[in-house]
N, C-alpha and C positions, 0 to 999 in steps of 0.2 A: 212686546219684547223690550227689556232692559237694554240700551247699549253702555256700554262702559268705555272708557278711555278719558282722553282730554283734546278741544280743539282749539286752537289758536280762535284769538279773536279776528272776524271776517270769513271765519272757515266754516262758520255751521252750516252753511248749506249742506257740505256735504255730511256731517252726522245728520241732518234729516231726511238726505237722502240713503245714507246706509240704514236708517230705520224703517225706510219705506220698501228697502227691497224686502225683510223680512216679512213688513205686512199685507204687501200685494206681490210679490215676486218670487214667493216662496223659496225663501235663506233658509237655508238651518243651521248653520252656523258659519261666520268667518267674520275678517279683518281688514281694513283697510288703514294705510299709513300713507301719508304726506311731508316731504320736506323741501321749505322754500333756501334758496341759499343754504346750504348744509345746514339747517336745520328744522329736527320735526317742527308740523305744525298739527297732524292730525295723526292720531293713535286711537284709533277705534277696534273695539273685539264685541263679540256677542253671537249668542247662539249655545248649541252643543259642540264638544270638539270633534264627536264623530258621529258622521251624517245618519247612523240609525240609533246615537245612542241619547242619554239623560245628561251626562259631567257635563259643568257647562263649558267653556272654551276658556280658556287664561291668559294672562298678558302674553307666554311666550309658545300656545299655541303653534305649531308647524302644520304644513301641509304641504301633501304632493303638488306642482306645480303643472306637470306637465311640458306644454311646447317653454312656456317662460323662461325653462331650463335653456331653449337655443340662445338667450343674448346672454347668459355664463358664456358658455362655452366658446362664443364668437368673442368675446370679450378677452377672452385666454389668448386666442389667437392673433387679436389685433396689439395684445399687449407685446405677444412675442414682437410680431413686426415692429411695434413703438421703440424696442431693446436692441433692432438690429438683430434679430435671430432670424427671420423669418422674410423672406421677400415673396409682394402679393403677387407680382407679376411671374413667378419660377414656376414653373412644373408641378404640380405635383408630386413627381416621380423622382422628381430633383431628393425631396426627404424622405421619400418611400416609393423605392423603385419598384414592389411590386403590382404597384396603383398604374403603370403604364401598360398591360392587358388591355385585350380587347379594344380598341380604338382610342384608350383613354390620353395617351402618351403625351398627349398639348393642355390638356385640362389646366388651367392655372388655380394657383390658390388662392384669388379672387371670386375664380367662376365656383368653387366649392362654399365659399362664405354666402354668397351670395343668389343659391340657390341655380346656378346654372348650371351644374356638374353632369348634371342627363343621368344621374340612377336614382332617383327619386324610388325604386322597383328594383326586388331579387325576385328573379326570375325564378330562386327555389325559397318562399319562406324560409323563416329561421323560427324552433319551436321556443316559447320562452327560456325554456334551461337553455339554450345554446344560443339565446341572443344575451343573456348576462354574461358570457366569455368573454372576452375583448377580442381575441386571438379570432378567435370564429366569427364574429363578426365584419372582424378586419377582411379576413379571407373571403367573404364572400364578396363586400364591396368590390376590392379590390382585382378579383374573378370576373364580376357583372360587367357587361356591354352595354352601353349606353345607349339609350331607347331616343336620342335626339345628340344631334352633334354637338360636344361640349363648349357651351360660352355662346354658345347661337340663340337660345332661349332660356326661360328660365321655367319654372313648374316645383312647388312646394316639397322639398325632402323629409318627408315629414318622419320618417324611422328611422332611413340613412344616414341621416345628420346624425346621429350619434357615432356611427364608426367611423366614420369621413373627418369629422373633428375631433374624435377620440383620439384615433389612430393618429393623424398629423400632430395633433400635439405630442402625443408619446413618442411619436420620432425625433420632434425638432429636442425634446427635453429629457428623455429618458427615463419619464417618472408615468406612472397613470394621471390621469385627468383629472380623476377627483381629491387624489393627492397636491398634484400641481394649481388647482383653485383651491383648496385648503388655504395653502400657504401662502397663495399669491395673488388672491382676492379676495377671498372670505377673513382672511384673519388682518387683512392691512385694514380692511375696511372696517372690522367691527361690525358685520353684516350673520346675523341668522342662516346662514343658505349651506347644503349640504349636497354633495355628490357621489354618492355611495353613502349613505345614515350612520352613522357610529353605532356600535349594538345601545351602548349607556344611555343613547338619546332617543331610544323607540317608545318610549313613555310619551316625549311631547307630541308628537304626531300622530293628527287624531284618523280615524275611517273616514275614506272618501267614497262616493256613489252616485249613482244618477239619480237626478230629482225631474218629477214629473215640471213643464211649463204651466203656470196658471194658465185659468180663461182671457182673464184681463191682465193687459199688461201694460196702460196707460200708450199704447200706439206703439211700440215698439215691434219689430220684426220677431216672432218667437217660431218662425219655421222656413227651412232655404226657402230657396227661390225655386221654382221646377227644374232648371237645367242642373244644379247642384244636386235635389234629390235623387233625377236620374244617375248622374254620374253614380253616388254611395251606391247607389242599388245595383248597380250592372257588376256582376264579380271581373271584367275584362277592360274596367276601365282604367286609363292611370290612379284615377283619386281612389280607388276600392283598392286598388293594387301596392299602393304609396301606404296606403293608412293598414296594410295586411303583411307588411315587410316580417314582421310578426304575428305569427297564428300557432294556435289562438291568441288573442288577448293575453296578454297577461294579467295576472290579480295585481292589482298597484295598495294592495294592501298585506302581500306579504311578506315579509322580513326582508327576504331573502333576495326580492325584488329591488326593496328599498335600499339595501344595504349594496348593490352593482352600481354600477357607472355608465349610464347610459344618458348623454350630453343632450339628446333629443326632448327627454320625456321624462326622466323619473328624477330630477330636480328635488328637493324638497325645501323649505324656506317659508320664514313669516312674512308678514306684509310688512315689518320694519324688514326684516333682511334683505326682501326685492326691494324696498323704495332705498335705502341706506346703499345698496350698490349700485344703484342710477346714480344717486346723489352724489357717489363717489367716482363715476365716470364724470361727470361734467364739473364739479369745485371738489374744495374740501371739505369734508362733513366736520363738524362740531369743532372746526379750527384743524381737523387734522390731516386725513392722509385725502389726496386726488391721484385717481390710479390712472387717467386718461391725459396726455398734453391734449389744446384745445387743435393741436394738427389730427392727432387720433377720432376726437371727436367727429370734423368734420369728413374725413374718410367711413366713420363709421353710418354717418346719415347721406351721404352723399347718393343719388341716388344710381342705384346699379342694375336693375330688373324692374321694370314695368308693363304694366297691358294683361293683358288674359293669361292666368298660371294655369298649365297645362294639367296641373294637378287639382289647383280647387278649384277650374272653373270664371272664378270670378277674374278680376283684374284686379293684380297685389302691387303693392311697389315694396322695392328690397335695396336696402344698403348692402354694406360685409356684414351680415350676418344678422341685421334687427330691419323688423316690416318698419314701414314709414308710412307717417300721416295720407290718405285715400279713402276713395270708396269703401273700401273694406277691412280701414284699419279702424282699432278705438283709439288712436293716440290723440293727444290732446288737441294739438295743431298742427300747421307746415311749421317743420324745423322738427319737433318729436321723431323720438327711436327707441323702439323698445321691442315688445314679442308679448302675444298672449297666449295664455295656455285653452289648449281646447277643453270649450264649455264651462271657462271658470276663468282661471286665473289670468292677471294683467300686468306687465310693469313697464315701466317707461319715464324716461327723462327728456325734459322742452330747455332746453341752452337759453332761448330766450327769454321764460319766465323765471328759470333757477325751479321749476320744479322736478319731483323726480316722488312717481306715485308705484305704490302697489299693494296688490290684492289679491288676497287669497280666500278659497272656498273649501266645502268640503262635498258639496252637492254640485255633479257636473250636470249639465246642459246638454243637448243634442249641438248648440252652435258651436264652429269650430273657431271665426276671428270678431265676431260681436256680439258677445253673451249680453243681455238688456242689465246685467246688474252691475257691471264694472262700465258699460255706455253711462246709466246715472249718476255712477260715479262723479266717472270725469268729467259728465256737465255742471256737476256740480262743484266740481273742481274751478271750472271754466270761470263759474257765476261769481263764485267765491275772490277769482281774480277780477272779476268786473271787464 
């Protein structure tokens, strides 16, 4: 397999590692980008752009992201707070009073960031046409009873987070979400990343799909652990419940999908657009804009949920709104904060080295937070820094 790009000198580790995922890790196409101090050091592409087809991938390649999508949208919100709009410790109810239903009335806008909100689960799915509404989406949350008392524990929102931070930002700003990151992260930053797809831009984004795990995978984990596979398997469990907030599935490949606002999942961005908006959380990229003061920063990594997530099972650790270095993160080290997307995609920012990576794919995985091809990444990211 040809990779293409450029990498800074001291970086090749990781272009030999992104060519090994193709050879033993079966890639079919995607991207990886790096930037030390705002600036790139590694721009890698290769493969096909869509995971069943022949075109091959191109320098501005897009791809659905998936969960990656949650440190946008947590990003939106910590900004509001950085501006004085938003206070983490208020109500929820405080900017959307119809969010105090059902038990919810004390929920703070910390414990929503941060995965402690207790509706991880609708108790009545929402079919895909009616979770691309915003309005119906909102409505439901906002309906639902909290399946654990809010700010008590914490447990993976893994659908919810979409109208939970949709809906809060739409109240605190009066614009939709993907309007309001348009303007207020994606274009300061000079960042690839999309929340609702422009129709113009449905060309760059290629098909995504599931791709079988090899045999070998040089020792990497390529299947849960038992208590996780039970969990997916049991239709009554939270994590089958959490990951069915939506049913069916939706096709994350058609238009109409791409082109909705849904903060959780349907992201779309290159691997420069996710590493360029980490970059621009923690300095300024290429001399120019820093979207986070280093007080936002350390609220953002600070950490807020730890121990066993009632939804995946394992034990996660959570800032407002981005997983943190653990057991079951890929981030680079203690002090990194970022979010992966399930069974693919990766981004994240480390304060202390000045890096700020990400990756994207087109072939998902069965794992939901340590896909083995963005793990080699990052150690290779690791080596590269010595």
């Amino acid at each position: 397999m040809d990779v293409n790009g450029t990498v800074a000198e001291g970086f090749e580790p990781v272009e030999e590692a992104f060519a090994a995922n193709f050879a033993l890790l079966g890639e079919r196409g995607a991207a990886v980008a790096v930037y030390r101090d705002g600036h790139r050091v590694v721009d890698l592409w290769a493969g096909t752009a869509d995971v069943d087809g022949t075109a091959p991938w191109q320098p501005g390649t897009a791809q659905i992201v998936r969960s990656a999508t949650k440190g946008v949208a947590a990003a939106a919100l910590l900004l509001l707070h950085q501006r004085g709009e938003l206070d983490l410790d208020a109500p929820v109810g405080t900017y959307w009073p119809e969010y105090k239903a059902a038990g919810k009335e004390h929920t703070r806008v910390r414990d929503l960031l941060a995965h402690r909100a207790g509706v991880p689960v609708l108790d009545r799915p929402l079919t895909p046409a009616e979770a691309l509404d915003p309005d119906l989406g909102a409505a439901a949350v906002a309906a639902q009873a909290p399946v654990w008392e809010p700010g008590t524990d914490h447990g993976y929102h893994a659908q919810t987070y979409s109208w939970l931070t949709g809906e809060l930002l739409r109240r605190v700003t009066g614009r939709p979400a993907g309007e309001w990151i348009a303007d207020e992260i994606a274009g300061p930053a000079g960042a690839d990343l999309w929340l609702g797809l422009p129709s113009a831009l449905h060309a760059r984004v290629g098909r995504v799909g599931p791709v079988d795990a090899p045999q070998a995978t040089g020792g990497l984990r390529t299947r849960p652990k038992r208590a996780v596979a039970e969990a997916y398997a049991d239709p009554d469990s939270l994590t089958r419940r959490a990951f069915a907030a939506i049913t069916p599935l939706p096709d994350e490949n058609d238009p109409a999908y791409r082109a909705a606002s849904l903060p959780a999942s349907n992201g779309i961005a290159t691997a420069d657009g996710l590493a360029r908006f980490y970059a621009s959380l923690i300095g300024e990229v290429d001399g120019g804009t820093r979207l986070f003061t280093p007080e936002t920063v350390e609220l953002a990594r600070a950490e807020r949920s730890a121990g066993p997530d009632r939804v995946l099972v394992v034990g996660t650790r959570f800032g407002l709104g981005y997983m943190l270095h653990g057991a079951a993160s890929p981030l680079l080290c203690p002090g990194s904060f970022g979010h992966p997307g399930r069974g693919g995609a990766l981004a994240f920012a480390d304060p202390e080295s000045g890096i700020a990576f990400g990756y994207v794919t087109n072939g998902f995985r069965q794992s939901v937070t340590a896909d083995p091809r963005a793990q080699a990444l990052v150690r290779a990211v690791r080596a590269a820094l010595g």
